[in-house]
DOKE-265742 format. One line per 5 residues: number of its first residue (from 1); for each residue x, y, z of C-alpha. Coordinates in steps of 0.5 Angstrom, whole numbers. Layout:
DOKE-265742
NUM = X/Y/Z  ...
end
This chain:
DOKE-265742
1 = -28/-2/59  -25/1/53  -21/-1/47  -14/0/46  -9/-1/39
6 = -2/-2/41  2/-3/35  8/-2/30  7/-1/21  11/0/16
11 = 11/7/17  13/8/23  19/2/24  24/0/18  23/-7/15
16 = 29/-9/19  24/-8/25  19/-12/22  21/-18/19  24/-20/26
21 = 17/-19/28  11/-24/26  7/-29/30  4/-34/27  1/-41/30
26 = 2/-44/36  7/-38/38  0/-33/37  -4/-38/40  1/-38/46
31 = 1/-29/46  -7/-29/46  -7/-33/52  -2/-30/56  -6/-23/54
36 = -12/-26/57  -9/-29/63  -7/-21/65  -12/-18/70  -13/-12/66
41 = -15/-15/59  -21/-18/58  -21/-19/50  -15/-20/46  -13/-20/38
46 = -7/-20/35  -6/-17/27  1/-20/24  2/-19/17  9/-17/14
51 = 8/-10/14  5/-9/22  2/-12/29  -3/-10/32  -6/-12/39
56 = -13/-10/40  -15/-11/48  -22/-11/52  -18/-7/58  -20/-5/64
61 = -20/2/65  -19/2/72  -12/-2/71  -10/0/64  -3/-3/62
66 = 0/1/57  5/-1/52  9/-4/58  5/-10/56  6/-10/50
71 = 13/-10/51  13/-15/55  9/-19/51  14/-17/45  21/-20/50
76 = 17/-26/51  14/-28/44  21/-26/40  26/-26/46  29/-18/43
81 = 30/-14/50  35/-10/47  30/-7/41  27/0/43  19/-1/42
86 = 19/6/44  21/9/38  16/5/33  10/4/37  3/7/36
91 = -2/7/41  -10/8/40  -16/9/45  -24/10/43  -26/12/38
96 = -19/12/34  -18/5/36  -24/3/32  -23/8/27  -16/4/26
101 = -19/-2/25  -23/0/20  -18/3/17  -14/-2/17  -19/-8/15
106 = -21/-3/9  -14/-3/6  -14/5/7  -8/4/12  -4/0/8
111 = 3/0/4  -2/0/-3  -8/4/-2  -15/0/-2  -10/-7/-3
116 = -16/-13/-1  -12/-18/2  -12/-15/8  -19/-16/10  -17/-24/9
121 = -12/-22/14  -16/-19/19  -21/-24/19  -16/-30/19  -13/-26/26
126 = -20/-27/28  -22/-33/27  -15/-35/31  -17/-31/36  -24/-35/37
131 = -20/-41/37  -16/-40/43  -23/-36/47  -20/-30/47  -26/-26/43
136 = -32/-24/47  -39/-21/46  -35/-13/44  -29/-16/39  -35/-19/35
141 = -39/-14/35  -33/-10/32  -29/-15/28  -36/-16/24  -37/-9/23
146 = -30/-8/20  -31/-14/15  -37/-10/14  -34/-3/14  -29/-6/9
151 = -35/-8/4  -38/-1/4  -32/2/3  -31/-3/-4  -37/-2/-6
156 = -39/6/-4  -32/9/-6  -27/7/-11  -21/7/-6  -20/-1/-9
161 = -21/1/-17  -15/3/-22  -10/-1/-22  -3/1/-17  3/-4/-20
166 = 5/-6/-25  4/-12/-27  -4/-11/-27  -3/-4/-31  0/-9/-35
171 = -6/-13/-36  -12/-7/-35  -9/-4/-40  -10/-10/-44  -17/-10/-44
176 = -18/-3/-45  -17/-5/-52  -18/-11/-52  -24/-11/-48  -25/-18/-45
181 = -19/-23/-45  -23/-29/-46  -21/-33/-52  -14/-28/-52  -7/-30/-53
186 = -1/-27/-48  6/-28/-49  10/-28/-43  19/-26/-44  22/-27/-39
191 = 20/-32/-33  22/-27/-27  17/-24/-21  14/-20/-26  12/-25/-31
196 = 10/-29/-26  5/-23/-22  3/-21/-29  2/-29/-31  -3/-29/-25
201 = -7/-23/-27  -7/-26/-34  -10/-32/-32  -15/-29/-27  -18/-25/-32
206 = -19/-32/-38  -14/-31/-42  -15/-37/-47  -8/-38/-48  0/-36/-45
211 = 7/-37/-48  12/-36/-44  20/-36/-46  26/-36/-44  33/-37/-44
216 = 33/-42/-39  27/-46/-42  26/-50/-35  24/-44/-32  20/-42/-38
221 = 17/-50/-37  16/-48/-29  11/-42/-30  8/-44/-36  6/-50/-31
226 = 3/-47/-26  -2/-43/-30  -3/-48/-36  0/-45/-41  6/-48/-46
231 = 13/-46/-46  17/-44/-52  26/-44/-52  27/-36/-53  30/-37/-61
236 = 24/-40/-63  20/-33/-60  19/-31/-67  16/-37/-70  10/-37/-64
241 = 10/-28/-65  5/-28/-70  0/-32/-65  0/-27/-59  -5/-22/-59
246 = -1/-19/-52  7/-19/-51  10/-18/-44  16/-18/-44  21/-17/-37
251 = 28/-20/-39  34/-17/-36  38/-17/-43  42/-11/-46  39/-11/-52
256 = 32/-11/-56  29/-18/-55  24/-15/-61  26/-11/-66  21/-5/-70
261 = 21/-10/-77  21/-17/-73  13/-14/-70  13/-11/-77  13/-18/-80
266 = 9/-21/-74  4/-16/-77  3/-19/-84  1/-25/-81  -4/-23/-77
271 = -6/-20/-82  -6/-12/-78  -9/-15/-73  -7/-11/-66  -2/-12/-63
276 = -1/-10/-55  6/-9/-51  8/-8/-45  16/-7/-44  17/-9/-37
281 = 26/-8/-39  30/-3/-36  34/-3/-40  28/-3/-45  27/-10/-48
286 = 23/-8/-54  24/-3/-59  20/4/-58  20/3/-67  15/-1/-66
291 = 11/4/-63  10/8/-70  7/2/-73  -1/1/-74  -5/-3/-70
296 = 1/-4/-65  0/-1/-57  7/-1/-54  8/2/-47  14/1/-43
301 = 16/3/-36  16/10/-37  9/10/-39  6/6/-34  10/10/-29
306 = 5/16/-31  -2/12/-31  0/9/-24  1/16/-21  -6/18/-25
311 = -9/11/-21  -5/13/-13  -8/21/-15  -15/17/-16  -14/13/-10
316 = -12/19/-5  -19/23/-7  -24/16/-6  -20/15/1  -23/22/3
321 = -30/19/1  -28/12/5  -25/17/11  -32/20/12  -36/13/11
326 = -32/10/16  -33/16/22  -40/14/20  -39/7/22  -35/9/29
331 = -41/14/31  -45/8/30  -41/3/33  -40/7/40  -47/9/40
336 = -47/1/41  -41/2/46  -45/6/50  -51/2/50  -48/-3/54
341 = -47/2/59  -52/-1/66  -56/6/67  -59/8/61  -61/0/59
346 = -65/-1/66  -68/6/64  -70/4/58  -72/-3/60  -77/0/65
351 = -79/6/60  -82/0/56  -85/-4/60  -89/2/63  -91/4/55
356 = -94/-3/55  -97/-3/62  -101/4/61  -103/2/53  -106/-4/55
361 = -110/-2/62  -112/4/57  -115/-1/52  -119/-6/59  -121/1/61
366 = -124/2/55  -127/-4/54  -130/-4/61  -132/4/61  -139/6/64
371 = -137/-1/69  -133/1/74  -132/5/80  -127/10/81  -123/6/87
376 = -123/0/82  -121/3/76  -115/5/81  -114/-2/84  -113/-4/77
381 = -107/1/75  -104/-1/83  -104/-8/80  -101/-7/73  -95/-2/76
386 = -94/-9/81  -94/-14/76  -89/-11/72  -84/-9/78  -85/-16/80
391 = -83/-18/73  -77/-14/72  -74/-15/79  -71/-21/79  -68/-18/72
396 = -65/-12/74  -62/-14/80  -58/-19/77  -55/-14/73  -53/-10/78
401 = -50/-15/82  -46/-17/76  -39/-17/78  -35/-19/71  -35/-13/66
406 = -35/-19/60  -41/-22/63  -45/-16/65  -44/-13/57  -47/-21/55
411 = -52/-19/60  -54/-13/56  -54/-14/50  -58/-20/51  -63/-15/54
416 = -63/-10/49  -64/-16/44  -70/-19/48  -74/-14/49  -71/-10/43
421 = -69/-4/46  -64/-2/40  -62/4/43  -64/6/52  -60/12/50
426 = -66/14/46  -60/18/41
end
């Protein structure tokens, strides 16, 4: 059998492409089934997220279909002849097809370097694939190991560290100076997808409380509910300044929402305690004044800019670290690949077996030393290698009598976990 990944991402096809191609539900669950109905797969996963699908197939290697099946799957699940499929899709054969996997399941292959939802992705695609029975005993030994994979990687490495949007910038800057957020005061300005992806991180990592203005006070009303805070009209935003410890402002307004002297004033009633502010606005929001003042840490778009490359440049030198972790990982996995091979799992089977047979005659042999006669001592050994060929007769030819390449590799690995042969190969 072998492994193939067939495929198209957002590098190799434009969001045009992509956004007419997502399964999810019954129309998966139908691509599964017709994958598992073709004679030459034996196991299937289908991966659809925004930015890619992916096929991973069980095939056999005596009848690899290519992508023409995948071409076909395509003209069926989304009724689009006329797309040229050629032209984005990527094909992977072992071992690159489980080092893809890996990659993918680590977040390393992703639009966002070391981005995490992708492992919650992959594994939802798994359990769906386990629903509609298309996962045998090869895709579950590799989809676990990914999952694992994907923890060495976040914790061996700092792939997934350092923050590469904005509005988390945003939000670890803050504890930077703040150090933890708990007890804190955030003001939101504006109630756009920034504020609202910077109110998430907000709220995620125990601000105490949000304010959110805006123009449109029901906008204001409609974020400040979703994460318990409270919404204020955009001309009371000076009453409730002073309060906030943190000030996010993303508005699309052609003039400073605040002022040098109104954050001066602001700083009299906290009595100088620091005040720190991200200016989301092109053009700016707030104005760079108040950056001259003390105790006030003003970051606009520029300067975020600056950490992010820091941050991307970061996370490019930890995917080298996780790119060695993971061709570990695929050494190992083929390593078990190749134990499901018949030969050397017989071999081994007997190499036991006869270890154990010769180690136990010696002990009798040794407890009767003195007693026996030569011709007995040979009886003996004749009776010990015709009981263990008795026993592991009926075994091996059953193996070797296995027509289904999914039964056969049920069988040997139920042998190889039985009689704890963890590698026939002796690698």
């Amino acid at each position: 059998m072998d492994i193939v990944c067939i495929g198209l991402n957002h590098e190799t096809a434009p969001v045009a492409v992509r956004e007419k191609l997502s399964l999810c539900g019954q129309p998966l669950t139908d691509a599964l089934h017709w994958l598992q109905a073709q004679e030459s797969v034996r196991e299937g996963i289908i991966l659809s997220t925004c930015n890619r699908i992916e096929f991973y197939l069980v095939i056999r290697k005596s009848a690899y279909p290519g992508p023409e099946l995948i071409r076909e799957l395509f003209v069926r699940a989304f009724n689009a002849q006329n797309i040229e499929w050629d032209r984005y899709l990527y094909q992977y054969l072992l071992p690159d097809a489980v080092a893809h996997l890996f990659q993918v399941t680590s977040g390393m292959d992703s639009m966002v370097i070391g981005e995490p939802q992708i492992t919650g992705q992959v594994k939802e695609s798994y359990r769906q694939a386990v629903e509609a029975g298309t996962v045998g005993i090869i895709f579950s030994r590799l989809l676990h190991r990914s999952f694992a994979v994907s923890k060495r990687v976040r914790t061996e490495t700092e792939l997934g560290c350092r923050a590469v949007s904005v509005s988390y910038v945003a939000v670890e800057l803050a504890k930077k100076i703040f150090g933890e957020l708990s007890g804190r005061t955030a003001m939101l300005i504006g109630a756009g997808d920034m504020a609202e992806l910077a109110a998430r991180h907000l709220y995620e990592h125990g601000i105490m409380r949000m304010l959110v203005a805006s123009r449109t006070l029901e906008n204001a009303q409609r974020l400040a509910d979703s994460f318990h805070g409270q919404a204020i009209p955009l001309d009371a935003l000076l009453r409730y300044l002073a309060e906030a410890d943190i000030v996010i402002s993303s508005t699309s307004a052609s003039a400073y929402v605040l002022h040098a002297q109104q954050i001066r004033d602001a700083l009299r009633a906290r009595k100088n305690r620091p005040l720190f502010a991200i200016d989301m606005g092109v053009p700016r929001n707030i104005d760079p004044l108040a950056n001259d003042l003390e105790n006030v840490f003003l970051y606009d778009m520029d300067d975020l800019q600056k950490v992010l490359a820091t941050n991307r440049e970061h996370r490019k030198r930890e995917l080298k670290k996780a790119e060695s972790l993971v061709q570990e990982e695929v050494r190992e996995f083929m390593r078990w690949l190749g134990n499901l091979d018949l030969t050397p799992t017989i071999v081994s089977l007997r190499e036991k077996a006869e270890m154990i047979r010769a180690r136990e005659l010696e002990k009798a042999l040794s407890l009767l030393r003195g007693r026996l006669e030569p011709e007995q001592q040979r009886v003996l050994e004749a009776m010990s290698q015709a009981i263990v060929n008795k026993i592991l007769h009926d075994p091996i030819a059953e193996l070797k009598r296995t027509d289904s390449d999914c039964d056969l590799a049920r069988l040997l690995d139920s042998v190889q976990r039985l009689f704890s042969l963890s590698d026939p190969k002796g690698t």
